[in-house]
DRENDO-1510 file (C-alpha; in Angstrom, 1 decimal, always signed):
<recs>
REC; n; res; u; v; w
REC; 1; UNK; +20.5; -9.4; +3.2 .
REC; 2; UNK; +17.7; -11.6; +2.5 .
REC; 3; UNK; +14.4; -12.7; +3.8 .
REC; 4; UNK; +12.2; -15.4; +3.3 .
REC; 5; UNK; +8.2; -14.1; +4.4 .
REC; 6; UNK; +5.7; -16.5; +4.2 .
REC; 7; UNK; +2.1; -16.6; +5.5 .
REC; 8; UNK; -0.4; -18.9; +5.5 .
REC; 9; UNK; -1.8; -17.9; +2.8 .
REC; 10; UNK; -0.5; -15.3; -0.2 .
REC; 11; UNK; -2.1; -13.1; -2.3 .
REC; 12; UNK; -0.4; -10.7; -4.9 .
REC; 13; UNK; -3.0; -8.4; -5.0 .
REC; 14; UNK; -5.3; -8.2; -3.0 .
REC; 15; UNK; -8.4; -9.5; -5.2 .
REC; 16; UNK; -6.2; -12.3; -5.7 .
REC; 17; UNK; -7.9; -15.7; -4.4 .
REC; 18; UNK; -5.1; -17.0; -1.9 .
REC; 19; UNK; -2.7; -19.0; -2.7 .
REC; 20; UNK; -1.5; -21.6; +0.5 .
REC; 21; UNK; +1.9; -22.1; +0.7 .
REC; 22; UNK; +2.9; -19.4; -1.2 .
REC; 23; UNK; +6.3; -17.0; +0.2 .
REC; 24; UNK; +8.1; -13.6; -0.8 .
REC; 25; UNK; +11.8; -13.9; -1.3 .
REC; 26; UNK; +12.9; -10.2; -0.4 .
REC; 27; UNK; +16.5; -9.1; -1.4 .
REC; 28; UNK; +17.4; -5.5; +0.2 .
REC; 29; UNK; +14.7; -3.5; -0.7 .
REC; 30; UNK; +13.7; -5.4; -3.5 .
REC; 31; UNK; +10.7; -8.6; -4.2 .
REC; 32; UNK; +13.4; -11.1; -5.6 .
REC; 33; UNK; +11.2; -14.3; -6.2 .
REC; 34; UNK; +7.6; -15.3; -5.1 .
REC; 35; UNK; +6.8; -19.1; -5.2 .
REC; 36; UNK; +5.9; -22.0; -3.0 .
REC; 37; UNK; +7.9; -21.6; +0.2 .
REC; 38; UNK; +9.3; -25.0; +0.2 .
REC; 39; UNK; +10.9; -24.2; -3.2 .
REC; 40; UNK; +12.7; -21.0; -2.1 .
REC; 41; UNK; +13.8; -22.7; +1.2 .
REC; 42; UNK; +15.5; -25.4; -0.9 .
REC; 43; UNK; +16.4; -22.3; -3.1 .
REC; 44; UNK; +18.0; -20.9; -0.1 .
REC; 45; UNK; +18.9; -22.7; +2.2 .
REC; 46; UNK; +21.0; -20.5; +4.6 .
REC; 47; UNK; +18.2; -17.6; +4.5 .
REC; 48; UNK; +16.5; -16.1; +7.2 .
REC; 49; UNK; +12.5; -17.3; +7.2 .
REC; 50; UNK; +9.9; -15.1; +8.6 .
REC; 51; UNK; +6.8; -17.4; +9.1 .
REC; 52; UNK; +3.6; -15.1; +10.0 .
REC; 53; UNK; -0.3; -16.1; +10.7 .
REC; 54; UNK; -2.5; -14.4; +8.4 .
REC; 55; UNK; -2.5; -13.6; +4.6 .
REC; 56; UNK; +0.7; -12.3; +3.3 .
REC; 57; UNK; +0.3; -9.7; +0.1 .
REC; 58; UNK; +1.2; -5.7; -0.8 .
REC; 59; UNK; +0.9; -3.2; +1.7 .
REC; 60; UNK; -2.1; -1.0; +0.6 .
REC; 61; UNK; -1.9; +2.5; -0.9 .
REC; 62; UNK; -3.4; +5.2; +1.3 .
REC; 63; UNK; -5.7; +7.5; -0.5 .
REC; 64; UNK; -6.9; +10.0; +2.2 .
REC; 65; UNK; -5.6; +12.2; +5.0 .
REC; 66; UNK; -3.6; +10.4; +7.4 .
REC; 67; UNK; -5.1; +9.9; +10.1 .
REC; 68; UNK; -4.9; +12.3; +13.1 .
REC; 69; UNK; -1.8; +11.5; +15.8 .
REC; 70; UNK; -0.2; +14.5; +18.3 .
REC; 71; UNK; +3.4; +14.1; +15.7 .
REC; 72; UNK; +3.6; +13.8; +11.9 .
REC; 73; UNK; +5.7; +10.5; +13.2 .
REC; 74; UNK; +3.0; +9.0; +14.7 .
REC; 75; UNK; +0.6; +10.0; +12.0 .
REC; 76; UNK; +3.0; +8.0; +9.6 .
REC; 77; UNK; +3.1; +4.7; +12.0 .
REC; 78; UNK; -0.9; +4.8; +11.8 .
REC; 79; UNK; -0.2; +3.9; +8.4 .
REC; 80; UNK; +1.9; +1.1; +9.1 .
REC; 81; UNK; -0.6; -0.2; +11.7 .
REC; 82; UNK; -3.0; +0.0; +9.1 .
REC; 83; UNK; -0.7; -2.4; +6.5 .
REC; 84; UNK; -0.2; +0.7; +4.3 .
REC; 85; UNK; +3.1; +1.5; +2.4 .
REC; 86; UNK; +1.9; +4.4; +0.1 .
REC; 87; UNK; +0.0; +7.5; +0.7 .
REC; 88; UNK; -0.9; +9.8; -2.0 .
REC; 89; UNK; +1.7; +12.8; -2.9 .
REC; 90; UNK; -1.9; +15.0; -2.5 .
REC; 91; UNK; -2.3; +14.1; +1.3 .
REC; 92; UNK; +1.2; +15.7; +2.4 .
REC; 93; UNK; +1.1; +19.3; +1.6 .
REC; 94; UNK; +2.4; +19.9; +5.5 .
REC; 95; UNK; +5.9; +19.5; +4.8 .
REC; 96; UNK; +6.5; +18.6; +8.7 .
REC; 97; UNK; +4.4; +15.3; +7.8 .
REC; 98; UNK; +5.9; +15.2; +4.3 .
REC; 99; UNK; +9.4; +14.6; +6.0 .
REC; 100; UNK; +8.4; +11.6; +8.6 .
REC; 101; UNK; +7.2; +10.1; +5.0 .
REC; 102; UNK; +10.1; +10.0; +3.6 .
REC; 103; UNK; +12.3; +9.7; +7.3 .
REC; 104; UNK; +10.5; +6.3; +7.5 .
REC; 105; UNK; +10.2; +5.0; +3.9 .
REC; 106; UNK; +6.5; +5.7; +2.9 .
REC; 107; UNK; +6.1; +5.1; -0.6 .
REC; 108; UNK; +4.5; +8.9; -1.9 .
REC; 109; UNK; +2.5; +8.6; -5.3 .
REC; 110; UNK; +1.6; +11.1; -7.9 .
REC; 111; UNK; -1.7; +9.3; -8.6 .
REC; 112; UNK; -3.3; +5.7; -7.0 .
REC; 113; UNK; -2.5; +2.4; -8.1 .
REC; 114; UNK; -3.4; -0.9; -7.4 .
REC; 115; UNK; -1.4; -2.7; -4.7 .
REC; 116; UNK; +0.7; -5.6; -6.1 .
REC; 117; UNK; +3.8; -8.1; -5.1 .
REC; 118; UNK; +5.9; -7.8; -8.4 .
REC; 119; UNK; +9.0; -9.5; -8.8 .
REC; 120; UNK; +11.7; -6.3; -9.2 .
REC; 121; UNK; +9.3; -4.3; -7.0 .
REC; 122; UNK; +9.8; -2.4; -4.1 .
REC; 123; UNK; +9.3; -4.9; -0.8 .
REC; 124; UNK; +6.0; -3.6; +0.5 .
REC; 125; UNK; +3.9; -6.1; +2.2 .
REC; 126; UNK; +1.6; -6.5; +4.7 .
REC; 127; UNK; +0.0; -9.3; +6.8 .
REC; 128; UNK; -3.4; -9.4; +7.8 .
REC; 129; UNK; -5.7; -11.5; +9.8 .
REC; 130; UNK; -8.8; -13.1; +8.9 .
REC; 131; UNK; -11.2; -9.9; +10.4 .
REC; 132; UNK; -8.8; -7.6; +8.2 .
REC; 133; UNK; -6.8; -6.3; +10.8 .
REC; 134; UNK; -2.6; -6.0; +10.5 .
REC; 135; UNK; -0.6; -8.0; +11.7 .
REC; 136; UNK; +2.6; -7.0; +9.9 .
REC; 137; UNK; +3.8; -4.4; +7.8 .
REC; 138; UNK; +7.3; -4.4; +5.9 .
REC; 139; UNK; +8.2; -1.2; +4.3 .
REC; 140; UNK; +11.6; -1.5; +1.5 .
REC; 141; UNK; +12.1; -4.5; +3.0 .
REC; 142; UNK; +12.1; -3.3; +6.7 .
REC; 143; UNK; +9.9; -4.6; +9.4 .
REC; 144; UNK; +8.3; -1.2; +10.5 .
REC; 145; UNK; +5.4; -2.7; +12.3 .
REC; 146; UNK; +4.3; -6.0; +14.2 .
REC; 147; UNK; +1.2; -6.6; +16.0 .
REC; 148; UNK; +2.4; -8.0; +19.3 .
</recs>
């Protein structure tokens, strides 16, 4: 199934200056197209559009401990509230927590990297307001958290 998410604003990484206009076309798990999002609603026609306030770009990597929560579950969904798709493969030695990582789709990494939207990448984005804060974060393509 595809997705159309668009934002006010877009950045593929986030030193990016923001691009207005700008959408993620998300196929599955995947980052099938970015452009302008008039060009992949003509593109698309018949495809579901997710329209969120904010700036639209890649989740973050995590590169800490997680932060503390009563269940490794919870601990995960701080993450998620935080716009963060990837934690650092160091950071889960408890294999309790190291499950509800990989139960819910959090990306593990051997090593950091730099956060990007890449065409062919996984679909990990994030939407954040203007004082920084999340407002949505899509894991593989699945909305795992939403700011009410």
């Amino acid at each position: 199934m595809r997705t159309i998410h668009a934002a006010d604003l877009l950045r593929p990484t986030p030193t990016d200056e923001p691009m207005s206009g700008g959408a993620v076309l998300v196929a599955g798990d995947r980052i099938e197209r970015i452009a302008v999002l008039d060009e992949l609603t003509a593109a698309y026609p018949d495809v579901r559009v997710r329209r969120w306030a904010g700036s639209l770009g890649p989740a973050l990597v995590h590169d800490g401990p997680l932060p503390p929560a009563p269940t490794p579950r919870e601990r995960v969904h701080a993450l998620f509230r935080a716009g963060v798709g990837a934690v650092l493969d160091a950071h889960l030695s408890d294999p309790a927590l190291r499950a509800a990582a990989a139960r819910n789709g959090l990306a593990v990494l051997a090593r950091p990297r730099p956060p990007a939207l890449v065409v062919g990448g996984r679909a990990d984005l994030a939407v954040f307001a203007d004082d920084g804060s999340c407002l949505v974060t899509v894991i593989a393509g699945r909305l795992v958290h939403r700011r009410a």
